[in-house]
N, C-alpha and C positions, 0 to 999 in steps of 0.2 A: 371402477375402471374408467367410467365415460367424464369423471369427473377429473382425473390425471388427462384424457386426451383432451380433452378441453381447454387445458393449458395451453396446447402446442397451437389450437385451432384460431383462438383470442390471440395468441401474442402478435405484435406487429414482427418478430421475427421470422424469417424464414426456417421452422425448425416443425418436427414432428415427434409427438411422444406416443412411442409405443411398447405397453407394458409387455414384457416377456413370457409371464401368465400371471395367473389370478384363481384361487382357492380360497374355502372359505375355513370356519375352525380354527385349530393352533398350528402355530407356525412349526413347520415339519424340517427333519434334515435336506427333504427333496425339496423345496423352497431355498433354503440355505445353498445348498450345493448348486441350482437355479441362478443364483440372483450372483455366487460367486465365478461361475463362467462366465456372466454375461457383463460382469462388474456393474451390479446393478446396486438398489437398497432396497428393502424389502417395505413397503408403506402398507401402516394397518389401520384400519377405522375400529372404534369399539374397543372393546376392554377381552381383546386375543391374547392369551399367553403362550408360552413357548412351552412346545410338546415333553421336552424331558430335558435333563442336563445336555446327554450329549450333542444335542443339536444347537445350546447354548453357546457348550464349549467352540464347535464348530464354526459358528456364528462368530465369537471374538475371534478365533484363531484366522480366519478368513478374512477377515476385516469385512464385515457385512453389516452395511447401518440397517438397524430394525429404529423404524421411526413410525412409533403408536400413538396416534390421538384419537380421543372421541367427542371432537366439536370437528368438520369438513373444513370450516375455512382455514383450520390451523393446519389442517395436515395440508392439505393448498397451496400456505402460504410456506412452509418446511419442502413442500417437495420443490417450488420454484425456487428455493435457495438450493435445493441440493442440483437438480438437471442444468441452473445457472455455471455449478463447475466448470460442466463441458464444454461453455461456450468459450471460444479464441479471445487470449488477453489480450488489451488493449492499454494504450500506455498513454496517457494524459500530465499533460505539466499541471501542478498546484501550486500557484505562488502563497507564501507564507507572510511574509510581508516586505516593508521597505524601510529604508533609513537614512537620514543625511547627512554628509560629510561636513563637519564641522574644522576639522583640521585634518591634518597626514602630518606624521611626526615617521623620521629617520631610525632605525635600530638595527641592532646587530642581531643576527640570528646567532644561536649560540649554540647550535650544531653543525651550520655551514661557513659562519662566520665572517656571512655577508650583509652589506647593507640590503633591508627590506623595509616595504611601508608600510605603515599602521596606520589604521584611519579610523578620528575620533568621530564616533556617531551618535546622533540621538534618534531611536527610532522612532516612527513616527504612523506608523503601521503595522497591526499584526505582529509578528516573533521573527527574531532570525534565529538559525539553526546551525550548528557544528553538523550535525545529523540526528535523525529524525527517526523516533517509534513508530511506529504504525501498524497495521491487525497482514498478520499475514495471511495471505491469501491461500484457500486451497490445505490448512494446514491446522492442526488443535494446536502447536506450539505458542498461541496466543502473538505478541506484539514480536516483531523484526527491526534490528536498524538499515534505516537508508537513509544514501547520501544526500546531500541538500547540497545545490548548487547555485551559485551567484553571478549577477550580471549589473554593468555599471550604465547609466545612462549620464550622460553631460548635453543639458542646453538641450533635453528632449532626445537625443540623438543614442541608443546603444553604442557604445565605443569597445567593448570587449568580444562581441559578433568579429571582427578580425582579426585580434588574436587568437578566438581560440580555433580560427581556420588556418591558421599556420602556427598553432601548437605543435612541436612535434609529437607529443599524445595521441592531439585530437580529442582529449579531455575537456569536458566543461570545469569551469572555476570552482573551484573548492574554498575554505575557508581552510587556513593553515595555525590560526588563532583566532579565540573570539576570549574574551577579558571583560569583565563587570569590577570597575574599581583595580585592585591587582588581583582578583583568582580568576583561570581559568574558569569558562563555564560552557553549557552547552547548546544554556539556549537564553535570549533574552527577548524582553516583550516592548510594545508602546509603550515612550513614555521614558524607557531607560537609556543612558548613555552608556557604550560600550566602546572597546576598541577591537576592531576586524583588522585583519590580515588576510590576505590573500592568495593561495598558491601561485607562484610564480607571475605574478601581477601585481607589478608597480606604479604603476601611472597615474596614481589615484590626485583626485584635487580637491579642493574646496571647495563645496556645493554640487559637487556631483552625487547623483541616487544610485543608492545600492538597493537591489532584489534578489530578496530570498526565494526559493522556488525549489520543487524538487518534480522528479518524474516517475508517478505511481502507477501500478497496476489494478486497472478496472477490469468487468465485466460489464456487459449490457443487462439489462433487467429483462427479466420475461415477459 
C-alpha cells in the first residue's frame, strides 16, 4: 500500500493515490465487487490466486484488471501506466515530415470534374501520410486511424494559416491524393518522389514546403 502512495507523493503532478482497501491472501469476490464500485484495479504483489471460479467469473464480467507481479518495481511501473488513464488528455501536434515542390501539374478531378493541383514532390524529411496508425489510447483495440494534416510554407512564410481561417469548414488541410509513380498510396518516406493533392487547395508553386503533421492524444507521465 505505502508503495502505491508513493507514487502520487513523487510525482511532480498534482495528484493523490489513494488505495480503496488492502487484504492479504486470495483475491475474494468482496475485493472484486470493491474495486468494481469504485472502478478501480485490483494490484497484487507475490504469487496470490483467485479464491474460486466464481469470483473469477465476476472479475471478467465486471471488467476488473487483476494486475499480479512479484518483482515491486514492475507492479510500480503497471500501476503508473494504469492511474495515468485518469489523467485529462492532452492533444499535441507531431509533425511527420516535409517535402519540396518540385512542379504543380493541372488535372481533372474525375468525380467533380474540376480543375485541381498536384504537386510533384521529393521528400526530403521523415514520411507524409494520407492518414496515420497509431496505439489507441485508453483502449485493447490495439492501433486507430488518424488524420494527418498539411501546411504549405513559401519563402519561410506559412501561406495556408489564411485559408484555413476562412475555410468555410474551418477544417485543416487534408491530403485528397497522395501517388507513388501511378498507385495510390498511403504513405511515403525520405527520399521518395510522390505527387500530393490537396483538399480544396490550389495555390501550390514551385519550391514551396509542404508539412506533414497530425494532432495526437497524450497523457502526462507520472
Amino acid at each position: 500500500r505505502d508503495a502505491l502512495v508513493t507514487i502520487g507523493i513523487e510525482s511532480k503532478l498534482d495528484i493523490v493515490i489513494d488505495p480503496v482497501g488492502m487484504s492479504t491472501g486470495v483475491i475474494t469476490t468482496s475485493d472484486v465487487v470493491m474495486a468494481r464500485e469504485s472502478d478501480s484495479a485490483i494490484f497484487v504483489f507475490g504469487k496470490v490466486g483467485i479464491a474460486d471460479k466464481e469470483t473469477k467469473t465476476l472479475a471478467d464480467d465486471a471488467a476488473v484488471p487483476i494486475r499480479n507481479h512479484d518483482i515491486i518495481y514492475r507492479l510500480l511501473d503497471d500501476a503508473k501506466d494504469f492511474f495515468g488513464k485518469y489523467l485529462p488528455v492532452e492533444y499535441v501536434e507531431k509533425v511527420h515530415g516535409k517535402a519540396n515542390v518540385q512542379a504543380v501539374f493541372d488535372v481533372t478531378d474525375k468525380k467533380t470534374k474540376k480543375s485541381v493541383s498536384v504537386a510533384g514532390l521529393r521528400v526530403s524529411e521523415g514520411h507524409l501520410f494520407k492518414k496515420k496508425s497509431i496505439p489507441s489510447m485508453g483502449s485493447e483495440k490495439g492501433a486507430e486511424s488518424m488524420p494527418c494534416f498539411y501546411r504549405v510554407s513559401r519563402k519561410g512564410e506559412i501561406i495556408t494559416a489564411e485559408y484555413m481561417e476562412s475555410s468555410p469548414s474551418g477544417k485543416k488541410l487534408t491530403a485528397s491524393s497522395l501517388r507513388k509513380v501511378k498507385e495510390d498510396v498511403d504513405s511515403v518516406r525520405r527520399g521518395d518522389e510522390c505527387g500530393l493533392g490537396l483538399m480544396g487547395f490550389n495555390d501550390l508553386q514551385e519550391g514551396d514546403v509542404v508539412e506533414c503533421y497530425s494532432i495526437e492524444e497524450t497523457r502526462p507521465a507520472i
